[in-house]
Each structure stands twice: as structure tokens, then as C-alpha cells.
Backbone as CSV, one residue per row, in Angstrom:
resi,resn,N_x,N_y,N_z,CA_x,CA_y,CA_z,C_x,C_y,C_z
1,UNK,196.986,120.475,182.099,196.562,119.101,182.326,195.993,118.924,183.727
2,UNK,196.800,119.728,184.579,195.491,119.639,186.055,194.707,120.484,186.270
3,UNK,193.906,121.258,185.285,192.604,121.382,185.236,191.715,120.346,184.391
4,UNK,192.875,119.388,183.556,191.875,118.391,182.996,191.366,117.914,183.882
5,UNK,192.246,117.146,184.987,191.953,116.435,186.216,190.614,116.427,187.231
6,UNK,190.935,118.225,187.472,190.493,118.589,188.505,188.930,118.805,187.753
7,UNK,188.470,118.955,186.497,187.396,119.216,185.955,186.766,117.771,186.020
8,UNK,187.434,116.375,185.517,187.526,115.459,185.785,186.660,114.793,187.024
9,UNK,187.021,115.608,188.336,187.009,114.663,189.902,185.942,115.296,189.897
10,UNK,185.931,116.704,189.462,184.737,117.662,189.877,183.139,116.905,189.250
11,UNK,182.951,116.604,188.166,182.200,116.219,187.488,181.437,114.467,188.455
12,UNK,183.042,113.985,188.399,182.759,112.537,188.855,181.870,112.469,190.385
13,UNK,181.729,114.077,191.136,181.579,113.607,192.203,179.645,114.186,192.132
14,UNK,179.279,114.213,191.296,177.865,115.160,190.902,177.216,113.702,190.394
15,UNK,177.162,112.470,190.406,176.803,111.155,190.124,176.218,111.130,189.091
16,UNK,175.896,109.790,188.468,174.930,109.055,186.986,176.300,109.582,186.166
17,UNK,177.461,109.726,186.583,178.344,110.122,185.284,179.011,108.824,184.981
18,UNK,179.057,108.749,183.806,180.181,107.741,183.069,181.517,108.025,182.569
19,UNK,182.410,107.314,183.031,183.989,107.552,183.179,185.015,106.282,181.738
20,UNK,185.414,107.468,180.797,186.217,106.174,179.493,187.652,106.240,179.879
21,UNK,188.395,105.527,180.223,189.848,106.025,180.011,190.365,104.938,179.137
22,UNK,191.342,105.333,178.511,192.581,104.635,177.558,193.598,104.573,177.716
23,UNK,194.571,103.348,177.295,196.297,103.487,178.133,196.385,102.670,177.375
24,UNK,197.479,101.847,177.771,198.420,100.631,177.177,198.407,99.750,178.281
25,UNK,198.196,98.697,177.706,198.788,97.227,178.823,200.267,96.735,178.265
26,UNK,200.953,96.856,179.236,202.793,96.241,178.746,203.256,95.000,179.406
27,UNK,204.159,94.353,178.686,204.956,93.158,179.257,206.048,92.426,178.771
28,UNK,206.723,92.473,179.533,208.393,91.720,178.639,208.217,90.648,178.432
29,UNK,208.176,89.879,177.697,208.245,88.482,177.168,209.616,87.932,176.914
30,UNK,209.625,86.611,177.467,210.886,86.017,177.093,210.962,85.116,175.843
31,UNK,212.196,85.251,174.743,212.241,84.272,173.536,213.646,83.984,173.373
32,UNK,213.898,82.888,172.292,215.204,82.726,172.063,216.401,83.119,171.281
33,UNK,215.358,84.185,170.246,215.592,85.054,169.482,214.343,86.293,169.565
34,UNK,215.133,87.552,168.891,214.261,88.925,168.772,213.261,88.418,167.414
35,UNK,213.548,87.286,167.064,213.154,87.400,165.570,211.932,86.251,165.826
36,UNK,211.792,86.067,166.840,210.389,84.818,167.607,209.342,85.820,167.754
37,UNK,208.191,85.566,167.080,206.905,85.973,166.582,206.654,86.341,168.294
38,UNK,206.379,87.432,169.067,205.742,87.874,170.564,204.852,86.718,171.035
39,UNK,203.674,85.891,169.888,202.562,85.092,170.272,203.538,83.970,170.391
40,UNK,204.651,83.959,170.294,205.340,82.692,170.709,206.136,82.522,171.580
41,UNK,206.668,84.000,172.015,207.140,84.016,173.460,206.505,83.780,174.139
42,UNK,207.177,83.638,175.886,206.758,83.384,176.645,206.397,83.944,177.842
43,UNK,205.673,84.277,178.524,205.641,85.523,179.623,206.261,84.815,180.837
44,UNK,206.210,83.840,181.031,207.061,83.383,182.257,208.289,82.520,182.345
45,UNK,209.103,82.951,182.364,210.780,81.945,181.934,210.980,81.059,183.177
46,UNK,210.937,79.599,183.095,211.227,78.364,183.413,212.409,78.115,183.077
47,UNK,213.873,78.135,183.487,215.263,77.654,182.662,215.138,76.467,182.792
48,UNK,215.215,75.662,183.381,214.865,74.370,183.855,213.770,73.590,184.736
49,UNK,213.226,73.004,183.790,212.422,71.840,184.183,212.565,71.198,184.771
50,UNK,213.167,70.359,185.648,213.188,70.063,186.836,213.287,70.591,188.313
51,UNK,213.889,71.950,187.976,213.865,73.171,189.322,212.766,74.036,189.068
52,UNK,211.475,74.114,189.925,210.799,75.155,190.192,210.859,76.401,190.529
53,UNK,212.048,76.920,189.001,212.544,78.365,189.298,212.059,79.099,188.120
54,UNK,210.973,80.530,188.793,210.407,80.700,187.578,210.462,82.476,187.521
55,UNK,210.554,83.082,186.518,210.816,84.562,186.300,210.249,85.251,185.601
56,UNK,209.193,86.104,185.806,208.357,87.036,184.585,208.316,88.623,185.681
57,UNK,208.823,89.336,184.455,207.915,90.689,184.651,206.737,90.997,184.756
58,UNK,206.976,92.124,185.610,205.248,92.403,185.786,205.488,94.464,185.282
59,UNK,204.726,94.582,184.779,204.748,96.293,184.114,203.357,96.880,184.371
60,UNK,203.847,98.239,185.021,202.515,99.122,185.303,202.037,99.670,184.113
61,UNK,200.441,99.165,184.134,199.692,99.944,183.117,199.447,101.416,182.916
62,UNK,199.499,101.922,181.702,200.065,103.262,181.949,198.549,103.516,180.907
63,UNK,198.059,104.810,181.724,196.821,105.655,181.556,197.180,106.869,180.248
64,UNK,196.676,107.053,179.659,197.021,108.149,178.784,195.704,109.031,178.115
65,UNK,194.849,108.821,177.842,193.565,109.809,178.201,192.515,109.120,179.128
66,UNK,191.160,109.978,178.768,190.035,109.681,179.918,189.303,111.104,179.562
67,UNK,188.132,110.375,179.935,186.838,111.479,179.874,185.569,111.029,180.669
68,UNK,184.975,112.232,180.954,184.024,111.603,181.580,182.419,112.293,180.936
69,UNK,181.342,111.657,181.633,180.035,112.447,180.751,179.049,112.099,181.894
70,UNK,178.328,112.287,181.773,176.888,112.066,182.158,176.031,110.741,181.576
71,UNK,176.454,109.664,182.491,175.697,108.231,181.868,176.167,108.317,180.870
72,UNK,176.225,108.148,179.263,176.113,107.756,178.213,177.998,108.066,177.930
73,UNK,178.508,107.080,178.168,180.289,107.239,178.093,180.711,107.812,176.475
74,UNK,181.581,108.612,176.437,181.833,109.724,175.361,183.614,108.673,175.053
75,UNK,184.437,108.742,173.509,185.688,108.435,173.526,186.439,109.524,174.655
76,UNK,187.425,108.134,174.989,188.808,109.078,175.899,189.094,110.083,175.452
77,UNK,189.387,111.778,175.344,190.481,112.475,174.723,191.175,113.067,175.178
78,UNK,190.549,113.486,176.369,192.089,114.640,177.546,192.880,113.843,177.988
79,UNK,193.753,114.258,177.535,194.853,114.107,178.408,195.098,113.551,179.600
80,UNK,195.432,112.363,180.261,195.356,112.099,181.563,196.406,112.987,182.529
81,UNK,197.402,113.404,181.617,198.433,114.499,182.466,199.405,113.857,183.871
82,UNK,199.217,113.021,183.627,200.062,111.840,185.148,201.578,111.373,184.391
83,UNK,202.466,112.037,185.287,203.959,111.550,185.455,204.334,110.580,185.832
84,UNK,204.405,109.429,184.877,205.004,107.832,185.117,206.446,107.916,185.862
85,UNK,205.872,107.442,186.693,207.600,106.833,187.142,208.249,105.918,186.347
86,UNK,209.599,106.005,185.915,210.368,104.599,185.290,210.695,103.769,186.190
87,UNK,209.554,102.640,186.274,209.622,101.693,187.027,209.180,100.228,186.356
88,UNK,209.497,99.218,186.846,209.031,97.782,186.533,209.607,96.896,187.708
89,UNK,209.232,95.588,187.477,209.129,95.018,188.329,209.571,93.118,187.722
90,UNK,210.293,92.928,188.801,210.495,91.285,188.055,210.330,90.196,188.829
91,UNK,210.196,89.078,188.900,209.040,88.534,190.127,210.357,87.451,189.580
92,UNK,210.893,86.886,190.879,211.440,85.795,190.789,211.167,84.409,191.959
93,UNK,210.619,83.564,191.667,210.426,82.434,192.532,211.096,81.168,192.325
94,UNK,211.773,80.964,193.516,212.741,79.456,193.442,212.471,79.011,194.723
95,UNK,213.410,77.594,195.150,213.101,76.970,196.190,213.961,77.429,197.326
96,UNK,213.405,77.693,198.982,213.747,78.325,199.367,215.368,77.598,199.710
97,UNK,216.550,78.158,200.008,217.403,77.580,200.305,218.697,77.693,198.248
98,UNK,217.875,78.255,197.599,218.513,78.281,196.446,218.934,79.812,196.247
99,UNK,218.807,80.465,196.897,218.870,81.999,196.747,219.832,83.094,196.102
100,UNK,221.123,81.852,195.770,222.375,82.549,195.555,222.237,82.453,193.835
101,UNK,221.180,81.576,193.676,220.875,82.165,192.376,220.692,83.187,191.896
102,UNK,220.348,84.172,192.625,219.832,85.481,192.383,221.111,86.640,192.234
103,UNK,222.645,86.147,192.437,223.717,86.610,192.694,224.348,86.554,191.721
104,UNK,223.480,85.554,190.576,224.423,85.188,189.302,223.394,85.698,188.434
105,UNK,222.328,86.389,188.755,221.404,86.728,187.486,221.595,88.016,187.221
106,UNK,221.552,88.351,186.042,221.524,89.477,185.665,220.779,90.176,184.190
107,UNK,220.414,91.540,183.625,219.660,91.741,182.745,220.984,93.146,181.820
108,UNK,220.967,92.274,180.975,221.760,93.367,179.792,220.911,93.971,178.869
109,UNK,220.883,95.487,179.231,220.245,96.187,178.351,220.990,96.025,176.891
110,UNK,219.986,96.585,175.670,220.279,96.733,174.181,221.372,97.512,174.371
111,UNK,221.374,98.809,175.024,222.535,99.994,175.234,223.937,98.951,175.743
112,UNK,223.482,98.265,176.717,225.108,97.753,177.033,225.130,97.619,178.180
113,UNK,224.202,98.459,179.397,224.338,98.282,180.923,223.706,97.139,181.020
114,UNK,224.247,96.688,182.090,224.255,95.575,183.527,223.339,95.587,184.297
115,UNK,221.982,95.372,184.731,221.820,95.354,186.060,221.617,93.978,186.552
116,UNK,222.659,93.768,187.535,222.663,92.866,188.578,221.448,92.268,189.155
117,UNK,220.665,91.021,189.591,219.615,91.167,190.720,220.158,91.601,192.180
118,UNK,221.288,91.273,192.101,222.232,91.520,193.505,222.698,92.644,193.813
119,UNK,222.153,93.682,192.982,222.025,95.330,193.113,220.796,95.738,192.895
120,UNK,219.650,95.241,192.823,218.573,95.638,192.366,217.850,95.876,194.093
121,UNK,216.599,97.086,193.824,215.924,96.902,195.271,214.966,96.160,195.302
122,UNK,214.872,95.463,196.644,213.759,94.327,196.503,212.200,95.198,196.998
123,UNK,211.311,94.641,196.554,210.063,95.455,196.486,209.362,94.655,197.326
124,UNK,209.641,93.402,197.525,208.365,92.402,197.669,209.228,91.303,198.387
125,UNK,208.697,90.120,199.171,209.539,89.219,199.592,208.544,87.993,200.474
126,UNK,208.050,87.527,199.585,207.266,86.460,200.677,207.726,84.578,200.204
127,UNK,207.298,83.948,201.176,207.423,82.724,201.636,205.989,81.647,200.680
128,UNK,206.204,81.244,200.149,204.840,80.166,199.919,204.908,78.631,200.303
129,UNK,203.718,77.929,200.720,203.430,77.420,201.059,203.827,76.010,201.226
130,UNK,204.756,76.025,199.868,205.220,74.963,198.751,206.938,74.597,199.050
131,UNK,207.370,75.610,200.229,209.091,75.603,200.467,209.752,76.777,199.560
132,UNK,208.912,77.465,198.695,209.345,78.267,197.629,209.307,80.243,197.965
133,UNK,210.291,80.172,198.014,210.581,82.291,197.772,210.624,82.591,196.571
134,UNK,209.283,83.865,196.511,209.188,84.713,195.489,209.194,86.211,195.927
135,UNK,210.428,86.377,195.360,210.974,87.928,195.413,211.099,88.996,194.363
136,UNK,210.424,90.084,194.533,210.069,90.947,193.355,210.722,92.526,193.579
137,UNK,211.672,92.402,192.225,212.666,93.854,192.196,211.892,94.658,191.563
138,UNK,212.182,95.790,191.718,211.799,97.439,191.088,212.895,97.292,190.766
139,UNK,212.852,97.546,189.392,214.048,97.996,188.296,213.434,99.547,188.243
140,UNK,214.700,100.630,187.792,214.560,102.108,187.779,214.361,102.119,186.507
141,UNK,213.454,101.567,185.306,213.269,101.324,184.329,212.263,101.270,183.536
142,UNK,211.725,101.504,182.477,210.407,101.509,181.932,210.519,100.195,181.043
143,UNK,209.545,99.080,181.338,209.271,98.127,180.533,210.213,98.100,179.297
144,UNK,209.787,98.733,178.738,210.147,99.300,177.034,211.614,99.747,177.002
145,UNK,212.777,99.827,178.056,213.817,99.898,177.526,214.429,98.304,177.654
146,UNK,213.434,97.768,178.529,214.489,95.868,178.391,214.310,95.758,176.703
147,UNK,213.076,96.067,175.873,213.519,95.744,174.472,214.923,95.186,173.863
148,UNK,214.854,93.592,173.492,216.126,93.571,172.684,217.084,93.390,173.891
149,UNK,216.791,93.359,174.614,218.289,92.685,176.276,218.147,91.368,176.405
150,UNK,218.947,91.353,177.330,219.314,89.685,178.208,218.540,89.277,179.162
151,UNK,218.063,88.648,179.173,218.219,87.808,181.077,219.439,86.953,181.109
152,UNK,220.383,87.075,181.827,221.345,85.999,182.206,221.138,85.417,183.436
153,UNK,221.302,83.723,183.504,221.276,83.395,184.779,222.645,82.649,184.850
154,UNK,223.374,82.588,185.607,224.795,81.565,185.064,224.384,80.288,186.124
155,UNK,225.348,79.445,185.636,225.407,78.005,186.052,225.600,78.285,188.040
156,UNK,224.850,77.120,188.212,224.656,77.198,189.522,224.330,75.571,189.976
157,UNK,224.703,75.178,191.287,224.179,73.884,192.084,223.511,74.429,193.030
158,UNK,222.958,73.011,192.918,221.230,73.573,194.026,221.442,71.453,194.429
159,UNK,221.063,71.270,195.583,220.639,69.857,196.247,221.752,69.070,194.957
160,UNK,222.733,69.261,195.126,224.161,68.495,194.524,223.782,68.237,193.083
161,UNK,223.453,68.767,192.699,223.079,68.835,191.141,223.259,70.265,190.171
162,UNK,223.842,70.217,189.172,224.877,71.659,188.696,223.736,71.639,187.455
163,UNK,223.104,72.933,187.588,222.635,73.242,186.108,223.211,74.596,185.576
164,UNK,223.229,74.190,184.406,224.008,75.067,183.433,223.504,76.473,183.255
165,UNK,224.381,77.071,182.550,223.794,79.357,182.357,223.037,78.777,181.357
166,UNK,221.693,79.987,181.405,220.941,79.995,180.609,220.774,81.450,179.999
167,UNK,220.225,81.842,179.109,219.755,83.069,178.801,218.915,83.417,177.650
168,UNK,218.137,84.455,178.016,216.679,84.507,177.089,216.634,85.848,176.667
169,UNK,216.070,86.205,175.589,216.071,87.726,174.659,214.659,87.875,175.729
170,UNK,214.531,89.569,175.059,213.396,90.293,176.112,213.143,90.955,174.621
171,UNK,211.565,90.406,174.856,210.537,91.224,173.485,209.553,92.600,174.401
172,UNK,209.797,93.647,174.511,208.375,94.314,175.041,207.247,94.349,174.101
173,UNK,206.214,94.251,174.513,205.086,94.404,173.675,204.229,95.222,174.607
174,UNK,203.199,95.861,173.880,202.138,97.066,174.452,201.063,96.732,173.403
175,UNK,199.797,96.790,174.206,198.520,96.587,173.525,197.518,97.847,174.114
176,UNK,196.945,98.554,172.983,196.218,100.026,173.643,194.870,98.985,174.282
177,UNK,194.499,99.447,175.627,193.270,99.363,176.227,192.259,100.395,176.254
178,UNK,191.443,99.679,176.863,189.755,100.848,176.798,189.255,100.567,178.220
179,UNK,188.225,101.007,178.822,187.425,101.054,180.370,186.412,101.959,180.146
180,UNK,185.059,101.275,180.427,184.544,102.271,180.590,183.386,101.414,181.964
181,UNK,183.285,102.566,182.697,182.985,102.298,184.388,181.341,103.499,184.379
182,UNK,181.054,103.592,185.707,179.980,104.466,185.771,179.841,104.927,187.624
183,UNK,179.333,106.093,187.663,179.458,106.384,189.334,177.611,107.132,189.202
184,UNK,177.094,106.577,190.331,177.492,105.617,191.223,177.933,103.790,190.526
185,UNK,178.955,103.202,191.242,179.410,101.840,190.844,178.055,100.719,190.542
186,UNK,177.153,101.096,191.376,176.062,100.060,191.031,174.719,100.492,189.665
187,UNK,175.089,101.492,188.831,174.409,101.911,188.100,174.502,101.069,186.727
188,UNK,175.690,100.577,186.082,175.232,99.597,185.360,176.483,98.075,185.433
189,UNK,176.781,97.161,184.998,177.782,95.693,185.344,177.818,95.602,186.365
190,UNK,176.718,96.264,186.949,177.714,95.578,189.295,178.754,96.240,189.432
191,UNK,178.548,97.613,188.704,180.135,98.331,189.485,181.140,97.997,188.740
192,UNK,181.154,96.614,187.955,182.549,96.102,187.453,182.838,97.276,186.105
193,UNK,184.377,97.761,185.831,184.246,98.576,184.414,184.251,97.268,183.271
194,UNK,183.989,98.055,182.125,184.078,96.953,180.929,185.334,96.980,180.481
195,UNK,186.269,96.415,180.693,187.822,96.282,180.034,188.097,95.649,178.561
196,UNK,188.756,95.986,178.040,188.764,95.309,176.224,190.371,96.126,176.258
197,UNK,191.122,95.264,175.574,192.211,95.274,174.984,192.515,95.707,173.364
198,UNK,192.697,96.775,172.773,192.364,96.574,170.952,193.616,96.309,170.680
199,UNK,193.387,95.499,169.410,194.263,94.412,168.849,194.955,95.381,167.890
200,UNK,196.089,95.793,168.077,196.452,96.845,167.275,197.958,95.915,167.162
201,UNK,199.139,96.573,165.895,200.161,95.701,165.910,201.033,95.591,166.926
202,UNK,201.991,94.889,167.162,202.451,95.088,167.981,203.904,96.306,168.262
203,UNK,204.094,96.488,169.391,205.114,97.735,169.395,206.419,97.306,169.927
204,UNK,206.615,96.034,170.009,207.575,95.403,170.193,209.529,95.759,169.821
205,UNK,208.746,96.316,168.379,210.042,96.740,168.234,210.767,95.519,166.978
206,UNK,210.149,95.086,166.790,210.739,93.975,165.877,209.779,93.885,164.478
């Protein structure tokens, strides 16, 4: 597989070549059951409507062939040969001064483990504009094992007002993608690649 690569870079750097690759786009969706149609989940979990506290995954797109040609783009078929890390990522934003929320949340895998946010490593950590912190964990995890888990958040007060535990099922879903680009970048879209998503079923798991 790294002579696919290296045949790959070699080619790409001799110009007028056209570059296809194929992968998957992934994302955990939140529902209230496993048995809620994916187009009806939700990608960003709101527990409450009146607190501007909001929680979605974010999942690295994962590459799985690619080819390249001379101008006229050929289907993906080698192998991309690249070792995914099991990683993901969960983006949490609340108001700043509410933080101990994050001490009561937690994600139960299908298997049975725990992970804490209050053991998780933080990846990310900024301030917005609005009074609001959004902080984003690396889970040691691949999208696709939250399938079928928890989000738990338990009951908490924030500005003398007690809102109740909430908790939401985790649907993964994966949709195969396409790209096809060209070098030099200004040879055909302005450089931009053509991205398309194919509508294939879903892999959700349900």
C-alpha cells in the first residue's frame, strides 16, 4: 500500500493530472429511541430550551481508495493504505460560568463502559463572544462504536434554577463520498474539488 502512495505523489507532481478519492462521511446523531428513523435524529442535542447548552459530535472523514490519471479522472480503486486513528470528537458549548455540567455528563457505550467528560482529554477550548464556552474532547474511539449508547447529562442548577437529567440514544450513520480535484488547482472549478455524497442505505446499525 505505500507504493500505492508513493506511485500516487509521484504522478501528482508531473501536472494536468486528475486526482478521484472515495471514503465515508460519519456522524453520531442524537434520538430518543434506536428505533427513530436517522432523517429524524438530530445532529446537535439541545436538552433544554431555555439554557444555551448545546452538544454534537464531530467525526473524521475517513479516505479509503483514490486514484489518479492524467486530466480525464478514472474510478477510485487503490487502496488508500492510511492507519486511522480511533478517534472522535464531541463539541460541547454552554454558558460560561456553568461548567460543572460537564462533571455530570457522561457517554455509555452499547458494551457497558463509561466515559466520563470529566476524564475525557480536552482537544479544544475557546471563549465566544456571546458569554459562552465551547469545549471539544477526543474520545479514544471510532464514531461507530458510540452506536446504540447514551449521552447522560444529570440534573444540575445553573443562575438558581434546577434542570432535570436528560439523556439521548446515539445513531452512527456513514454515507460513502466521492472527490474529484485536478493539479495544477486552477485547471478546471477554480481549484475547488467536486464533492458528492452517494445515497447509499444507511449503516447505522438499525
Amino acid at each position: 500500500m505505500r507504493a500505492s502512495i508513493l506511485s500516487v505523489l509521484s504522478l501528482s507532481l508531473t501536472g494536468c493530472v486528475a486526482f478521484t478519492t472515495s471514503g465515508t462521511e460519519e456522524t453520531v446523531l442524537f434520538s430518543p429511541t434506536l428505533e427513530t428513523p436517522v432523517e429524524n435524529a438530530q445532529a446537535v442535542l439541545k436538552p433544554h430550551n431555555d439554557l444555551p447548552l448545546a452538544i454534537e459530535f464531530a467525526c473524521p472523514n475517513r479516505l479509503g481508495t483514490l486514484m489518479t490519471s492524467y486530466v480525464i479522472p478514472l474510478p477510485p480503486v487503490l487502496p488508500a493504505g492510511y492507519v486511522f486513528e480511533p478517534v472522535s470528537y464531541l463539541r460541547v458549548r454552554m454558558p460560561e460560568g456553568a461548567e460543572d455540567i460537564l462533571a455530570r455528563t457522561r457517554i455509555l457505550t452499547q458494551a457497558g463502559n463509561a466515559i466520563p467528560l470529566s476524564a475525557a482529554r480536552q482537544f479544544r477550548r475557546s471563549a465566544g463572544s456571546d458569554g459562552s464556552v465551547e469545549t471539544t474532547y477526543a474520545l479514544d474511539k471510532e464514531c461507530a462504536a458510540f452506536n446504540g449508547g447514551v449521552l447522560e447529562v444529570a440534573g444540575f442548577s445553573y443562575n438558581n434554577k434546577s434542570y432535570p437529567a436528560s439523556q439521548a440514544r446515539l445513531q452512527f450513520d456513514s454515507k460513502i463520498t466521492a472527490d474529484v480535484g485536478w493539479w495544477p488547482p486552477s485547471l478546471f472549478n477554480g481549484g475547488q474539488p467536486l464533492h458528492g455524497v452517494i445515497d447509499t442505505p444507511s449503516t447505522s446499525g438499525h
